[in-house]
C-alpha positions in Angstrom: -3.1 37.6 -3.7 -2.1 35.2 -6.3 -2.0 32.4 -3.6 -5.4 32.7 -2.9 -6.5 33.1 -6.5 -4.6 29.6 -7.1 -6.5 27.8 -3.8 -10.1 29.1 -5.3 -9.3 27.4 -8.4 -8.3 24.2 -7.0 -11.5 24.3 -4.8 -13.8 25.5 -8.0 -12.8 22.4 -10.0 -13.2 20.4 -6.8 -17.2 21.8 -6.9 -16.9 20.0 -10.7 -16.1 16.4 -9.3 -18.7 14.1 -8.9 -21.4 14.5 -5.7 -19.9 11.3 -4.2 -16.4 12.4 -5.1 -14.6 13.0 -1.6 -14.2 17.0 -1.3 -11.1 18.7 0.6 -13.4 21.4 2.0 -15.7 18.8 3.4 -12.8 16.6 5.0 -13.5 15.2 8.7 -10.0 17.2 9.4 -6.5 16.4 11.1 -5.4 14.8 14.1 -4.3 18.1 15.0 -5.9 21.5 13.6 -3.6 23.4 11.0 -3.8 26.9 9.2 -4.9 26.1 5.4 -2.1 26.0 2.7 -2.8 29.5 0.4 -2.2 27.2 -2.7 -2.9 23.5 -2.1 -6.0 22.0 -0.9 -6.1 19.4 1.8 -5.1 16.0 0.3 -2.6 17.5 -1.9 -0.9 18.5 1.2 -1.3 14.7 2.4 0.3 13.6 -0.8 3.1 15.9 -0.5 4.0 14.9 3.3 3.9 11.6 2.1 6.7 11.5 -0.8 8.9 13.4 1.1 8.2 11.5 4.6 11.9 8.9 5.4 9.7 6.1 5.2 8.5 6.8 1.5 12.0 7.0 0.7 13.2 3.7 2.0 10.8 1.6 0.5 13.3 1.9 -2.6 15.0 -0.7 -0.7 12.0 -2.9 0.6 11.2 -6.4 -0.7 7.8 -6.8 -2.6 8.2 -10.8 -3.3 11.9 -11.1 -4.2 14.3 -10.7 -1.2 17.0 -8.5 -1.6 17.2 -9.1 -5.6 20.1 -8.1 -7.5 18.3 -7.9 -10.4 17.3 -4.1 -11.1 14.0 -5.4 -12.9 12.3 -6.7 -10.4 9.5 -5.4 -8.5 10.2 -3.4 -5.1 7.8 -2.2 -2.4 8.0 1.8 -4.1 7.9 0.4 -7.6 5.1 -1.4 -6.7 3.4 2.2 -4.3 3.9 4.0 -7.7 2.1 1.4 -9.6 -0.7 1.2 -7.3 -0.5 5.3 -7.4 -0.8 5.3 -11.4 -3.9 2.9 -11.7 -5.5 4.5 -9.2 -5.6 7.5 -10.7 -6.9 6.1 -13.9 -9.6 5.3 -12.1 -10.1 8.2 -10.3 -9.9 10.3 -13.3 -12.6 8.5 -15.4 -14.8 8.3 -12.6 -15.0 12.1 -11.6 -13.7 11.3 -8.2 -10.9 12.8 -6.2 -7.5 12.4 -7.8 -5.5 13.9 -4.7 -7.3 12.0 -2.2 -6.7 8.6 -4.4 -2.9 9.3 -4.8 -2.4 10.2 -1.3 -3.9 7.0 0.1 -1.8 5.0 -2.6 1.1 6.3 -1.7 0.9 5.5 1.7 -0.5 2.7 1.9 2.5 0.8 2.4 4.6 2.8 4.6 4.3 0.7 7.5 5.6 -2.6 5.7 8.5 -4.8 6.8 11.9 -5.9 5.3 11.8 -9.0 3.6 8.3 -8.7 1.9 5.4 -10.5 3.7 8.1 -12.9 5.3 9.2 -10.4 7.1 5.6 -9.1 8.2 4.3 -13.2 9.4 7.9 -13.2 11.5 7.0 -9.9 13.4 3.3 -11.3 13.5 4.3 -14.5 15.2 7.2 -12.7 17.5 5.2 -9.7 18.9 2.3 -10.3 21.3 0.0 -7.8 20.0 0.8 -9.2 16.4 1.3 -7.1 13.4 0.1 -6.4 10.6 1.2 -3.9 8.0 -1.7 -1.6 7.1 -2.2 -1.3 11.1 1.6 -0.4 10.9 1.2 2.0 7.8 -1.3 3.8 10.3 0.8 4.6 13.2 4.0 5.6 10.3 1.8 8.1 9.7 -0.2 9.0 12.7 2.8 8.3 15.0 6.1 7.1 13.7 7.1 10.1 11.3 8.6 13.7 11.5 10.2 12.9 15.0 7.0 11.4 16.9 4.5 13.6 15.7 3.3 12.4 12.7 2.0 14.0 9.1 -1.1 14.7 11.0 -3.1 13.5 7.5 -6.5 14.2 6.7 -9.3 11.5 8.3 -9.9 10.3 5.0 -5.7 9.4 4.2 -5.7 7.7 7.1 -9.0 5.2 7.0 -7.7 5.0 3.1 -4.8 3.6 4.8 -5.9 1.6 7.0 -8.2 -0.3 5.4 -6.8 -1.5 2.4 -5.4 -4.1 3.4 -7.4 -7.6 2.2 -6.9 -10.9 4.2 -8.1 -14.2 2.8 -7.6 -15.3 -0.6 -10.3 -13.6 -2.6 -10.2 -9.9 -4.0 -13.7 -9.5 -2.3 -14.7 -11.5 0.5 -16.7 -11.6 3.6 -13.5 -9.5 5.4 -13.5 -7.1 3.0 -14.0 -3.7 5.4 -15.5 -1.3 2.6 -13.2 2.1 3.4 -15.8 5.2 3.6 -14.5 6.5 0.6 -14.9 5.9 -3.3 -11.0 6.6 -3.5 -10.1 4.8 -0.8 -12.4 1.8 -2.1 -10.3 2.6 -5.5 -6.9 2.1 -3.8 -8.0 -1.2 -1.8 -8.5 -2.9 -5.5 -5.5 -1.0 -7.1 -3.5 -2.7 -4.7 -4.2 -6.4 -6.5 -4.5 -5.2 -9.5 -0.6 -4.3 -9.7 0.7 -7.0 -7.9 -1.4 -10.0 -9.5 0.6 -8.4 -13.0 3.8 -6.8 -11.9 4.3 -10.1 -9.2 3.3 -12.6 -12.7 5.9 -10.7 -14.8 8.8 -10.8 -11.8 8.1 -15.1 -11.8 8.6 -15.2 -15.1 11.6 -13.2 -15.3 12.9 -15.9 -12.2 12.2 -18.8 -14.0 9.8 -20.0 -11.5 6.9 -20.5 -13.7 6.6 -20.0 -17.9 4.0 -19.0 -20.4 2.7 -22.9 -20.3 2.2 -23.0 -16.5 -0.3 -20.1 -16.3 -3.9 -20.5 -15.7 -5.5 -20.5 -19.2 -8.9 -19.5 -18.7 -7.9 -16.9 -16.7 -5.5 -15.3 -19.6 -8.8 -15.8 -22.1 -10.4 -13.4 -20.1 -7.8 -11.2 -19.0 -4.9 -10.8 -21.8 -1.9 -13.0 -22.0 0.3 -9.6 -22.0 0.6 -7.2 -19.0 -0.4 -4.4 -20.7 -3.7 -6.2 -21.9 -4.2 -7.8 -18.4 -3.8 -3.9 -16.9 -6.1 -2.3 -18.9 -8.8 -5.1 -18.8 -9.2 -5.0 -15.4 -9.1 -1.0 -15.3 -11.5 -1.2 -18.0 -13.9 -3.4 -16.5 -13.9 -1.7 -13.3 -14.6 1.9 -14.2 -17.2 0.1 -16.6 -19.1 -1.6 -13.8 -18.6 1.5 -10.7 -19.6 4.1 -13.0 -22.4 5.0 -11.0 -19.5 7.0 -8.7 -19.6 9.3 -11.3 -22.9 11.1 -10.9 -23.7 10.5 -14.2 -26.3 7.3 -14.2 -29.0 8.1 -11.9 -30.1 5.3 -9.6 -30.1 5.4 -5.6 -28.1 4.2 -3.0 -24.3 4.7 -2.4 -22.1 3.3 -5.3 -19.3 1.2 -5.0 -15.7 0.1 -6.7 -16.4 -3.1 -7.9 -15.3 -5.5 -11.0 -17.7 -7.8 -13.0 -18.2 -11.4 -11.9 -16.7 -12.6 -14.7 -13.2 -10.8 -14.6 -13.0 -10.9 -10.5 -13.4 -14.7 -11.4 -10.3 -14.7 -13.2 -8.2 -12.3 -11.8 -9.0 -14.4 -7.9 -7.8 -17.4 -10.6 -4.9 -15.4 -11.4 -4.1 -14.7 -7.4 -4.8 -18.2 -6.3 -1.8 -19.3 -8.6 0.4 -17.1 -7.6 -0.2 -18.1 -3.7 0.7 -22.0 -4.8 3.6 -21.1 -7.1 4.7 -18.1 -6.4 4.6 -16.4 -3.3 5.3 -19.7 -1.4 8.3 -20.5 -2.9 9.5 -17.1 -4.4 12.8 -17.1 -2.4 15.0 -19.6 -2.0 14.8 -21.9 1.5 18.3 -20.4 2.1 17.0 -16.8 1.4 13.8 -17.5 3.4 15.8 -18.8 6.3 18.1 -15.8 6.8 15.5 -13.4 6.6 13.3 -15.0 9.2 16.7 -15.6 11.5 17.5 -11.9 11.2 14.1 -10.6 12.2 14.3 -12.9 15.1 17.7 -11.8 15.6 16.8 -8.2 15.9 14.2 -9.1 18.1 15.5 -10.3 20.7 18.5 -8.2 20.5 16.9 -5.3 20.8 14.3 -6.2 23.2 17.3 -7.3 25.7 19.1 -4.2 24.7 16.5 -1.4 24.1 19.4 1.0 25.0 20.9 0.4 22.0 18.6 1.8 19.3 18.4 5.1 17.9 17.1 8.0 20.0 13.8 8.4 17.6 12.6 4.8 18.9 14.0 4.3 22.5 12.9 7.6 23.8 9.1 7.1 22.8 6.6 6.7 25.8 5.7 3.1 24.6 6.2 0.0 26.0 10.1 -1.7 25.0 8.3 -4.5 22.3 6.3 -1.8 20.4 9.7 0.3 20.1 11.4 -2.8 18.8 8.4 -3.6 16.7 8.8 -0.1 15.3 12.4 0.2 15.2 12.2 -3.3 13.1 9.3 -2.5 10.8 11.4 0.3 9.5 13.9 -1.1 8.0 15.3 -1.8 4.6 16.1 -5.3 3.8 20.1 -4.6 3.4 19.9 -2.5 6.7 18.6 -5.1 8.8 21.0 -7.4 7.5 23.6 -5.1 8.3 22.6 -4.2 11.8 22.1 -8.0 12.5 25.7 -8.8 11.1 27.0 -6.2 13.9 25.3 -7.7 16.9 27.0 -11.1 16.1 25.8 -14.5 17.7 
């Protein structure tokens, strides 16, 4: 059959990908066993479940820094997914590694985030016992949360992709920084900053919240002063300095997705300033206010009243603060205004 023709090709130019390149046919498997697809190979079928999955579709409607903007400019959490999905790629591509696995894990890498940006996610953190955090979250979307309680069921390597690339502290690569088994997911985890530190640069500026003067100068030097020039830098430099991922260089041990020391040094410059001047003080205290006051809101609502939310969330066999936890996590920003506007109080 055709079919089958089609799914020996994909798997033949699989074979040409680097030896460290993550391989479909290889894959630790699904949560649950599954026939093969006759014409797409494993992780394709992961990337596919994931753009047409309901919570890839509402992060249309999900802050990234701005809350709610009107502006159609700025930056939202599925501008942002596709951003991270595009340089990842690049990478991917020039280093011989797995495309399909890279774009799956980029795409979902966010699924599991909050309305109202990362204001959003530190009010659930400090309300919920267990605490929360959104690559945890982005997990169980996937695992869990998705076509009616049972899950993609994704490929072991989507989901560690997933989960682990999320960084905490304030450096691109510090001593928290859980390496995913991967190449592509190790691609995805430093995607991530790369598209925020520019797209998030170029939304501030758009606000008025800092200029062309205020920015770090020695970082800009190194980088570019233009987004286009600070993009392909940083891609640049780190397909230069991984591309021992490609096969191609000899050497022993395991290679990894890194950057050199002198561009990491500027782009955590780059970061740093956007912590102090931007993403403290991105929204307004009015805007900041009401979106902490509605997560609350919901909250408490809900955890009083866990009758009242839809069937998909009350009728799970967890316990009433991880349905609300759920319900919450997956909502857009105008919905949970909405919803919190029709409880009243």
């Amino acid at each position: 059959m055709i079919h089958n023709e089609v799914r020996q090709r994909l798997e033949e130019d699989e074979n040409g990908l680097s030896p460290h390149a993550a391989k479909s046919r290889t894959s630790r498997g699904r949560q649950r066993k599954e026939e093969p697809s006759e014409m797409r190979l494993e992780f394709q079928r992961d990337r596919d479940r994931i753009i047409h999955c309901n919570s890839f579709r509402r992060l249309k409607y999900k802050t990234q820094v701005f809350i709610a903007p009107i502006d159609d400019h700025y930056v939202t959490r599925l501008t942002h997914t596709i951003e991270v999905a595009q340089i990842s790629r690049s990478i991917a591509r020039a280093l011989n590694l797995n495309e399909d696995l890279t774009e799956a894990i980029a795409l979902g890498h966010d699924l599991g985030h909050t309305p109202f940006g990362h204001v959003g996610e530190e009010e659930l953190n400090r309300l919920y016992p267990e605490g929360f955090r959104h690559n945890e979250q982005s997990l169980r979307v996937v695992e869990t949360l998705e076509n009616g309680g049972r899950g993609l069921n994704l490929t072991w390597e989507v989901r560690d992709g997933i989960l682990k690339h999320s960084k905490s502290g304030m450096d691109l690569f510090d001593a928290g920084w859980d390496f995913p088994e991967t190449l592509e997911a190790q691609i995805c985890k430093i995607a991530d900053p790369v598209a925020y530190i520019n797209h998030d640069l170029n939304d501030a500026l758009r606000a008025g919240l800092v200029s062309q003067k205020d920015l770090p100068k020695p970082a800009l030097s190194t980088l570019g002063r233009s987004h286009s020039q600070r993009i392909n830098t940083l891609v640049c430099d780190i397909i230069d300095n991984s591309w021992a991922a490609t096969g191609l260089s000899g050497g022993n041990g395991v290679p990894v997705i890194v950057m050199s020391q002198k561009v990491l040094d500027a782009a955590n410059v780059l970061r740093n300033f956007l912590f102090k001047n931007v993403y403290r003080v991105c929204a307004s205290e009015i805007e900041t206010r009401k979106a902490r006051e509605t997560i609350n809101k919901l909250y408490h609502y809900y955890s009083a009243n866990p009758d009242r939310m839809p069937d998909d969330f009350r009728n799970t066999k967890d316990d009433v603060l991880r349905k609300v936890v759920d319900y919450i996590a997956g909502m857009t920003d105008q919905y949970a205004f909405r919803i919190a506007d029709q409880i009243g109080g």
